[in-house]
C-alpha positions as CSV (number, residue, x, y, z in Angstrom):
1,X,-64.2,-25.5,55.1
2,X,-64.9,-29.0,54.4
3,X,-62.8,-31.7,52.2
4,X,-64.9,-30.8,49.0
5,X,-63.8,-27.2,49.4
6,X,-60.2,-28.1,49.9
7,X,-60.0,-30.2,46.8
8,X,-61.1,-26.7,44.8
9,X,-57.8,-24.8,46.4
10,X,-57.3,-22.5,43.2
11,X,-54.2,-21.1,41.9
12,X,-51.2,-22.2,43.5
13,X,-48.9,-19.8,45.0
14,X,-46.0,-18.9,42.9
15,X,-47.0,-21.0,39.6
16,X,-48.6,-19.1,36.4
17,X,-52.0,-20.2,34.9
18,X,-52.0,-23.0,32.6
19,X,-52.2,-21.7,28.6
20,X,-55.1,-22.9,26.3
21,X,-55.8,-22.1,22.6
22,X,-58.8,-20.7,21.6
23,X,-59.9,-23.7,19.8
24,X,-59.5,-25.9,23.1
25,X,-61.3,-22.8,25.0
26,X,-64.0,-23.1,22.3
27,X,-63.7,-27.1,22.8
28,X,-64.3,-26.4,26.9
29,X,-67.0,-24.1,26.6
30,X,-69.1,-26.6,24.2
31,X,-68.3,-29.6,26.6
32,X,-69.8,-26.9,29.7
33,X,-72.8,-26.7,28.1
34,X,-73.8,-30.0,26.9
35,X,-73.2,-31.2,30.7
36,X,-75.1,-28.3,31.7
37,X,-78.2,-29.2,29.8
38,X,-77.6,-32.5,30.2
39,X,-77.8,-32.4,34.1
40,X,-80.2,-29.7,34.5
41,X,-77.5,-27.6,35.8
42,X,-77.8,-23.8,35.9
43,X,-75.1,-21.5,35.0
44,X,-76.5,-17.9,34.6
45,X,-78.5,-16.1,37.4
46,X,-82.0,-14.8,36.3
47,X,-82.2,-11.1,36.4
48,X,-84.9,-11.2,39.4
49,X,-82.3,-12.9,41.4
50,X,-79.3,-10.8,40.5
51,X,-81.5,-7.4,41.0
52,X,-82.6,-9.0,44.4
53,X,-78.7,-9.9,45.5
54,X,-77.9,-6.1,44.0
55,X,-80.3,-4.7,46.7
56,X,-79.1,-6.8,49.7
57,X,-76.3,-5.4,49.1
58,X,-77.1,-1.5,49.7
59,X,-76.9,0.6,53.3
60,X,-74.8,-2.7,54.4
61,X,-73.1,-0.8,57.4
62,X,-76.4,0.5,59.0
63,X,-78.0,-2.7,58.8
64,X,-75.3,-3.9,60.8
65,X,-75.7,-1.6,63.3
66,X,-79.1,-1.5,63.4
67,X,-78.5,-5.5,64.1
68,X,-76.6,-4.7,67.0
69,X,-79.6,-4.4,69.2
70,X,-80.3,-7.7,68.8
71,X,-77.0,-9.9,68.6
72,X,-74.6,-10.6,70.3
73,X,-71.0,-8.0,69.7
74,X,-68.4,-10.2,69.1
75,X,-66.2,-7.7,67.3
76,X,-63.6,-7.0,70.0
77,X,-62.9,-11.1,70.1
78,X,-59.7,-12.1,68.1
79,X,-60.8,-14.0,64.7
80,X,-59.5,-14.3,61.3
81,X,-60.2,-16.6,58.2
82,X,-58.1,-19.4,56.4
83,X,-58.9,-20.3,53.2
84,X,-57.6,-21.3,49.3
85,X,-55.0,-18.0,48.0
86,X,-57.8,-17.6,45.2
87,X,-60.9,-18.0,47.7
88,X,-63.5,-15.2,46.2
89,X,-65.6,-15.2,50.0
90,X,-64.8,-15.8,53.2
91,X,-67.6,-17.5,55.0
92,X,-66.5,-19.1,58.1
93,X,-63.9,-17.3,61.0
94,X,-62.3,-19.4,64.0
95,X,-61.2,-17.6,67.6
96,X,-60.3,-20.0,70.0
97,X,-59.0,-19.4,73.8
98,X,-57.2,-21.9,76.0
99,X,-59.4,-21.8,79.7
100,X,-58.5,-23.5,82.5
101,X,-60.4,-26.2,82.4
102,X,-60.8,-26.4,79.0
103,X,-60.6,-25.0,75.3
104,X,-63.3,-22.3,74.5
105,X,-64.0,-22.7,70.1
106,X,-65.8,-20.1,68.5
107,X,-66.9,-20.8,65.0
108,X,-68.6,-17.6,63.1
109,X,-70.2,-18.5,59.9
110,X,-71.5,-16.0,57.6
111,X,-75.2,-15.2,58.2
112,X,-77.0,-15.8,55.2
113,X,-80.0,-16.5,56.2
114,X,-80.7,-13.2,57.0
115,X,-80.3,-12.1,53.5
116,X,-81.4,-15.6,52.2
117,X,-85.0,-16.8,53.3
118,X,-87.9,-19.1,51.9
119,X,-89.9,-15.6,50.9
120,X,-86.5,-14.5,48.4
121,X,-86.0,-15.1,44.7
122,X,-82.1,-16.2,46.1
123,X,-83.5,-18.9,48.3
124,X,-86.1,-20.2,45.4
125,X,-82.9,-20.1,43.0
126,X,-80.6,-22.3,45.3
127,X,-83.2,-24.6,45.8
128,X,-82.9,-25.5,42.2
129,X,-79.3,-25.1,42.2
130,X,-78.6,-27.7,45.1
131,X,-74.6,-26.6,45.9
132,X,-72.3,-25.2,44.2
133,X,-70.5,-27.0,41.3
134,X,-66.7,-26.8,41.4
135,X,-65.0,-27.5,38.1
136,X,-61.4,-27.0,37.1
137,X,-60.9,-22.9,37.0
138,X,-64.6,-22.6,36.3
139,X,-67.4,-22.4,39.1
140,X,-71.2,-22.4,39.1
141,X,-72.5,-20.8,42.0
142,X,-75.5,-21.7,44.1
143,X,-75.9,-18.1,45.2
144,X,-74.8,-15.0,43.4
145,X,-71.1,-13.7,43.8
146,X,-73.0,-9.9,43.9
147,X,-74.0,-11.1,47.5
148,X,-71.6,-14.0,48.4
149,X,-68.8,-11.9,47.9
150,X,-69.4,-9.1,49.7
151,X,-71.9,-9.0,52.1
152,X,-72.1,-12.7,53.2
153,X,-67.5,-12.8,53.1
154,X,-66.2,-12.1,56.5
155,X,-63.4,-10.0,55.2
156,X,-60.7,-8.5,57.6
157,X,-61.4,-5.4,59.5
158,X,-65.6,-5.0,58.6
159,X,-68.2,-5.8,60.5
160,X,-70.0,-8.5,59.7
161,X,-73.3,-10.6,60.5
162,X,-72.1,-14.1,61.4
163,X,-73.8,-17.1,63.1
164,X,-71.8,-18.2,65.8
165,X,-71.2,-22.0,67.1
166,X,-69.9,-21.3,70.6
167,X,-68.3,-24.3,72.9
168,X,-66.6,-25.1,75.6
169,X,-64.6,-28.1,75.6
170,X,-63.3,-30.5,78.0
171,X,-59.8,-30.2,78.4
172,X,-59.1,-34.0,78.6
173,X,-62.0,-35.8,76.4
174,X,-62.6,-32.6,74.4
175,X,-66.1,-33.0,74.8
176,X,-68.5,-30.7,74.8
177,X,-69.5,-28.9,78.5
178,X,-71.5,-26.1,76.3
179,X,-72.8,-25.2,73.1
180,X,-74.4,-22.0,72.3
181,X,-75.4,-21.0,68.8
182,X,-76.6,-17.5,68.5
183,X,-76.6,-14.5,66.0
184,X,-73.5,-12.2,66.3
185,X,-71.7,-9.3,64.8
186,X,-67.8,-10.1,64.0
187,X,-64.8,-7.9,63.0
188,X,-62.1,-10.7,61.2
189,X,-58.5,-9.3,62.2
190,X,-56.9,-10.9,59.1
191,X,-57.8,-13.1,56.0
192,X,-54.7,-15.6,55.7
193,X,-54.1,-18.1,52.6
194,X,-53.4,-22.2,54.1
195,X,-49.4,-21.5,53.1
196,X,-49.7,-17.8,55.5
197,X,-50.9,-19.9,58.2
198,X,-48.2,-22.3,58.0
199,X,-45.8,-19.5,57.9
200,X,-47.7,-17.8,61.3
201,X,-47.4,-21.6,62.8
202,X,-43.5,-20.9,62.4
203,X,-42.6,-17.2,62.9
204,X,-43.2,-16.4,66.7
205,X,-43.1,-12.6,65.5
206,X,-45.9,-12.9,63.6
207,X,-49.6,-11.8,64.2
208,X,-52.0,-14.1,65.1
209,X,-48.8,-16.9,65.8
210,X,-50.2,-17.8,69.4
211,X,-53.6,-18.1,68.3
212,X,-52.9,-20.3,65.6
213,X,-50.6,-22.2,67.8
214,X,-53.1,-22.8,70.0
215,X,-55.7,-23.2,67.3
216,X,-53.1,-26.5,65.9
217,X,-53.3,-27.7,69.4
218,X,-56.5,-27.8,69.9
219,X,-57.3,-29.4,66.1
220,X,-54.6,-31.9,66.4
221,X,-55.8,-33.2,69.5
222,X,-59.2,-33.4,67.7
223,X,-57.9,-35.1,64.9
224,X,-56.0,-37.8,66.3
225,X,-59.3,-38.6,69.4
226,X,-61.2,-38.8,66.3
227,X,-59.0,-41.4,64.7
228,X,-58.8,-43.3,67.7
229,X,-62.9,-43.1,68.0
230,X,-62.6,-44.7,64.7
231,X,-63.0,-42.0,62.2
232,X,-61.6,-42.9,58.7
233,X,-58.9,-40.5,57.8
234,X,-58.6,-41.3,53.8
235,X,-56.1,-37.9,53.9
236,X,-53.1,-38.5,56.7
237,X,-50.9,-36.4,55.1
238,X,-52.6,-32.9,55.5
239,X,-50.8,-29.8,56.6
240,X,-51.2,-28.5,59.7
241,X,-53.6,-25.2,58.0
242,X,-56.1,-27.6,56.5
243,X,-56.2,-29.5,59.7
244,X,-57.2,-26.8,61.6
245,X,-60.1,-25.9,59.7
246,X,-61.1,-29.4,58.9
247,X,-61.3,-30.2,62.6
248,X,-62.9,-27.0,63.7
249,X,-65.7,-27.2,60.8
250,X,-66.6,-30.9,61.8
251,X,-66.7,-29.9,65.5
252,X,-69.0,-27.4,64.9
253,X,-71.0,-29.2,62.3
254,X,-71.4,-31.2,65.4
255,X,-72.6,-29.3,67.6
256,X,-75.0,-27.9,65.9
257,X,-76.3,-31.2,64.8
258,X,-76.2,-32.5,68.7
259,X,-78.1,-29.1,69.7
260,X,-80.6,-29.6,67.1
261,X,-81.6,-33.7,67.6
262,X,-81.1,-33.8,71.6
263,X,-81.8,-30.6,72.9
264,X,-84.8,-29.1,70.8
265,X,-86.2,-32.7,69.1
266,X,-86.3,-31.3,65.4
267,X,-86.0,-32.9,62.0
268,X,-83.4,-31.1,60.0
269,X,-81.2,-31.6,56.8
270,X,-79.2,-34.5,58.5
271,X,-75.5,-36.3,56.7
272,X,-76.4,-39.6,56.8
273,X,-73.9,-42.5,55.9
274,X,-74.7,-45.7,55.7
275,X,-71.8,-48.8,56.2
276,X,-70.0,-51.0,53.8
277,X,-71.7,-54.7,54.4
278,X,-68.7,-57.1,56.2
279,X,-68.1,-58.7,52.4
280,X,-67.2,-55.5,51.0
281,X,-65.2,-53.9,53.9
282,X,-63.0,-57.7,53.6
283,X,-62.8,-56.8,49.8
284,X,-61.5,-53.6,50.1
285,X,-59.2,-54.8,53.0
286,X,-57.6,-57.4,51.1
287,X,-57.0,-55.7,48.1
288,X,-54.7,-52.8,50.5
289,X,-53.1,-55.3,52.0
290,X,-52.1,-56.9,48.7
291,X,-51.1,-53.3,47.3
292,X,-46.4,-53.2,47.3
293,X,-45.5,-51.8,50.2
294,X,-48.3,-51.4,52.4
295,X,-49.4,-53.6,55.3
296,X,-52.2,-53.5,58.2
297,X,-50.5,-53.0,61.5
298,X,-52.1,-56.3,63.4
299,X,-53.8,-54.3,66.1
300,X,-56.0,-52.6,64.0
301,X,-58.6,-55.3,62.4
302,X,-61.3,-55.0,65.0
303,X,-62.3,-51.8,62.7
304,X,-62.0,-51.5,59.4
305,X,-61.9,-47.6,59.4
306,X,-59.0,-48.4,61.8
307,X,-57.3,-50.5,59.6
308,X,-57.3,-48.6,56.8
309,X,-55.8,-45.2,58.8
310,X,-53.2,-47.3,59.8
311,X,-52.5,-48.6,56.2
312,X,-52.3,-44.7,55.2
313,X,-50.0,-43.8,57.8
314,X,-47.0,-46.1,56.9
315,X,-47.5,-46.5,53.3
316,X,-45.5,-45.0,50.7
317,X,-46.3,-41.6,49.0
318,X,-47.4,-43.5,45.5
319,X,-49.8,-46.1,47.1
320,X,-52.0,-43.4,49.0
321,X,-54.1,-43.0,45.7
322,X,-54.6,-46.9,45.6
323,X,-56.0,-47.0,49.0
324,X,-58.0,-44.4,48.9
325,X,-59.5,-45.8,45.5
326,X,-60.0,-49.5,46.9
327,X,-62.0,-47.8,49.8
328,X,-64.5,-45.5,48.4
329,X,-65.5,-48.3,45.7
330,X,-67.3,-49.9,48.7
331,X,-68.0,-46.9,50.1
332,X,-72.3,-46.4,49.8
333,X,-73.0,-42.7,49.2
334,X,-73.9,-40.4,51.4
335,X,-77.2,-38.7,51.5
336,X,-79.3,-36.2,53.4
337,X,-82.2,-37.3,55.5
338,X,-84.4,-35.7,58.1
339,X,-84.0,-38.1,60.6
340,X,-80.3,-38.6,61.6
341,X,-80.9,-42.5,62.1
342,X,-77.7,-44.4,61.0
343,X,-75.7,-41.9,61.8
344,X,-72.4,-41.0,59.6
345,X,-70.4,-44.3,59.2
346,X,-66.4,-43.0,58.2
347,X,-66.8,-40.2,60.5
348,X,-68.1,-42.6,62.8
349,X,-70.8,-39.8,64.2
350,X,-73.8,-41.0,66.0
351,X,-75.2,-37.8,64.6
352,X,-73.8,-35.2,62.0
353,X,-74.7,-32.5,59.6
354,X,-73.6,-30.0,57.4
355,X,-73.4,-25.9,58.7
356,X,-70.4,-24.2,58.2
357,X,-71.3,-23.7,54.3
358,X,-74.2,-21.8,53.7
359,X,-72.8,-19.8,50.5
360,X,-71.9,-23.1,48.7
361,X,-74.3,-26.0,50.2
362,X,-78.1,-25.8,50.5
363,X,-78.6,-28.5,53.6
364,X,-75.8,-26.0,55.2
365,X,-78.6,-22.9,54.0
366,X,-81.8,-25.0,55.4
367,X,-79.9,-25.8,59.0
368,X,-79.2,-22.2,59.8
369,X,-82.8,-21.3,58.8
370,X,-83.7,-24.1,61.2
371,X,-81.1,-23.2,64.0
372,X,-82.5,-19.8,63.8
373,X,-86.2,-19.7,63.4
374,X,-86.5,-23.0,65.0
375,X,-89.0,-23.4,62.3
376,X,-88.9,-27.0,60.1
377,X,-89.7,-26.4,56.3
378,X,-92.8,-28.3,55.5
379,X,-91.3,-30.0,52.1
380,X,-88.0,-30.8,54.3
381,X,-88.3,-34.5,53.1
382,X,-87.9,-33.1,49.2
383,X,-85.4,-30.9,49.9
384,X,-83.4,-33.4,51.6
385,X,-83.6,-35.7,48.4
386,X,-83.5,-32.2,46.1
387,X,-80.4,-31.8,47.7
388,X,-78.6,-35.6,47.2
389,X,-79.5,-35.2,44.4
390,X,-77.8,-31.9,43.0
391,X,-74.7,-33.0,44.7
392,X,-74.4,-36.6,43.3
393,X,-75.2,-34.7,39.7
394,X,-72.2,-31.6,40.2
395,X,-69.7,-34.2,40.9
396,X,-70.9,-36.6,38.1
397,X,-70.4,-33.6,35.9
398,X,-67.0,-33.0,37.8
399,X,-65.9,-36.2,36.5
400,X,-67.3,-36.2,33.4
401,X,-65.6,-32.9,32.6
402,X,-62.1,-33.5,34.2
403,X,-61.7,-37.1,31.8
404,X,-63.2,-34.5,29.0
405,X,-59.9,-31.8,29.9
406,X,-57.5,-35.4,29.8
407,X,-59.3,-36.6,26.1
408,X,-58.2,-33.1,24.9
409,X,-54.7,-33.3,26.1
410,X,-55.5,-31.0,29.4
411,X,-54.6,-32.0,33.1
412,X,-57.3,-30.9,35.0
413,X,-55.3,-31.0,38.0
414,X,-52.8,-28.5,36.8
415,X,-55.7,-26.6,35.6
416,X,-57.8,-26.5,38.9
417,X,-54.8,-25.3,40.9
418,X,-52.9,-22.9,39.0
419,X,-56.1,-21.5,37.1
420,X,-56.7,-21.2,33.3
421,X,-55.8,-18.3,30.5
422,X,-56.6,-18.2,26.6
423,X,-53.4,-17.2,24.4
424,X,-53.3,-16.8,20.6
425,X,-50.5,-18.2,18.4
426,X,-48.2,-15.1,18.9
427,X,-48.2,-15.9,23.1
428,X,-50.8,-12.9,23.7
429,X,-53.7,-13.3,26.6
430,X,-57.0,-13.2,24.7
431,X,-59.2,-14.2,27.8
432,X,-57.4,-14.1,31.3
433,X,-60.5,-16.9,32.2
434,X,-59.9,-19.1,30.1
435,X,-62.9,-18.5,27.6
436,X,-63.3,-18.4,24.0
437,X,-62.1,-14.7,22.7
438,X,-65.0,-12.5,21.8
439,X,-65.7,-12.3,18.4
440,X,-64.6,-8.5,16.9
């Protein structure tokens, strides 16, 4: 799961929903929709496509083992999911296995390309949806929840079709030795929330507690060579559940993208991100350095990704927000491309793409149809741009709608991570989604 997931983390543990009227549900819905029409944005599922999802769904086990023949049994190797407590699917499992002369990183993603394909009403239908579009406590799927949710969520103890990003890392470097992507048929032990992770980091009694030691081993060392390599790290504060997925998604991301340009030769759905000029990386530089309490430790000007990491590490709690914001306002956007020429600037990738998301990102969709039917769409150029596009318009109507929640007197933040309910003046529930009642 990538940053943009972890920003949606849902309800969190222990807090109740926030409590709306239904005039300020009624005020919500109306802003929804005139976003929705406004940016093309499509919130209901045609019927073709929901009857198609329904039937993908039926005789699920013995597709799976009539699969078998053909993929690779995975299901007696040790893997489990981490994700947000209010995550609806699971799409992406980790197993991981200390060798002696390296690390060995599985990463399974959910295979939905093999319910998902350019001949489907689905496929057709994310096309035009782009990605999913995350709002506080309200979603708009790119595929629909009938399938995502069930047959496409790696849930504990059922098999599942996965594809899985194999490698073998160097035990030193950390580089890859091997990577082998294939089809596969998992069994996840356990689905644990970030804050059950954290709690199997600590209790040496607990299930899966080596493996996610070793898991937090392996991802540290990850993060911190990738800072060093000059990766920006806009986030240094992240606990040590989020790191371990973070890490483990971009190292398979990786792979994939390395396997695809360098071994086979083929255009795919590339992340590229191009560089601040020099005048706007000094602008954004000067203004952290002039921020109370936060300096640039001397040794870390040769790069200005370096720079600002080490600003983030040593300043205070209340300025992180004021870095961040000084660097992404010279940050160019990123963008997909079929050609991975420029490669991706803050990750400071010669090559990168996007895999480990095939439920909620259509260039994550198009790569595993790639990967697997080593087969390049002919309109890859438009769906590259298709795809840009539909993300640069969800989170334009991200922001548009959170500064909506704040004109109303609503903290979107509070909203997106304890979820949303609709109460009428005597304290009752009326909607436990946060939507206008239905009228009697």
């Amino acid at each position: 799961m990538t940053n943009d997931a972890q920003a949606q983390a849902g309800t969190a543990e222990g807090q109740g929903p926030v409590e709306i009227s239904p005039a300020e549900a009624g005020q919500l819905q109306e802003k929804r929709e005139e976003l929705f029409e406004e940016f093309e944005i499509r919130d209901a599922f045609p019927p073709e496509v929901l009857r198609e999802a329904r039937d993908r769904t039926e005789d699920v086990q013995q597709e799976i083992e009539d699969e078998l023949d053909e993929r690779r049994d995975l299901r007696e190797l040790t893997a489990w999911t981490t994700d947000p407590i209010d995550a609806q699917d699971f799409d992406d499992a980790i197993s991981v296995r200390e060798e002696e002369d390296g690390y060995r990183l599985w990463v399974h993603i959910a295979d939905v390309t093999h319910y998902v394909h350019p001949d489907s009403a689905m496929w057709e239908e994310a096309v035009q949806r782009g990605n999913t579009v995350y709002l506080p406590a309200y979603t708009i799927h790119m595929l629909p929840p009938t399938l995502a949710e069930t047959v496409c969520s790696l849930v504990p103890e059922e098999d599942r079709l996965a594809h899985t990003v194999e490698m073998e890392l160097d035990a030193e470097t950390l580089s890859f030795e091997t990577i082998d992507i294939y089809k596969s048929v998992i069994r996840s032990d356990e689905r644990l929330t970030y804050s059950q992770c954290e709690n199997r980091l600590e209790d040496p009694e607990a299930p899966l507690h080596e493996e996610n030691v070793l898991a937090f081993e392996l991802a540290d060392r990850m993060h911190e060579q990738r800072k060093e390599d000059g990766s920006l790290v806009l986030n240094p504060r992240r606990d040590r559940a989020h790191t371990i997925i973070e890490e483990c998604m971009l190292k398979a991301n990786k792979a994939v993208t390395h396997e695809l340009m360098w071994n086979r030769g083929v255009e795919a759905m590339y992340r590229v991100h191009p560089q601040p000029t020099p005048d706007q990386w000094n602008d954004a530089l000067r203004e952290i350095q002039e921020l109370d309490g936060v300096s640039i430790p001397s040794d870390k000007w040769d790069d200005p990704r370096k720079a600002v990491n080490g600003a983030l590490e040593n300043a205070p709690d209340r300025m992180l927000s004021k870095i961040q914001r000084a660097v992404l306002k010279v940050m160019p956007r990123a963008k997909y491309m079929n050609d991975p020429f420029g490669g991706h600037h803050a990750l400071n990738f010669d090559i990168y793409g996007h895999f480990t998301s095939p439920i909620r990102r259509l260039s994550d969709l198009i790569n595993h149809w790639i990967v697997h039917e080593n087969d390049v769409p002919e309109d890859l150029i438009e769906l590259c741009d298709r795809a840009s596009d539909r993300q640069k318009d969800g989170e334009t109507v991200e922001r548009l709608y959170k500064g909506f929640m704040e004109e109303i007197g609503l903290d979107p933040y509070a909203v997106n991570n304890r979820g949303v309910v609709t109460v009428d003046d005597d304290g009752n529930v009326v909607n436990d989604e946060g939507l206008p009642p239905e009228d009697d």
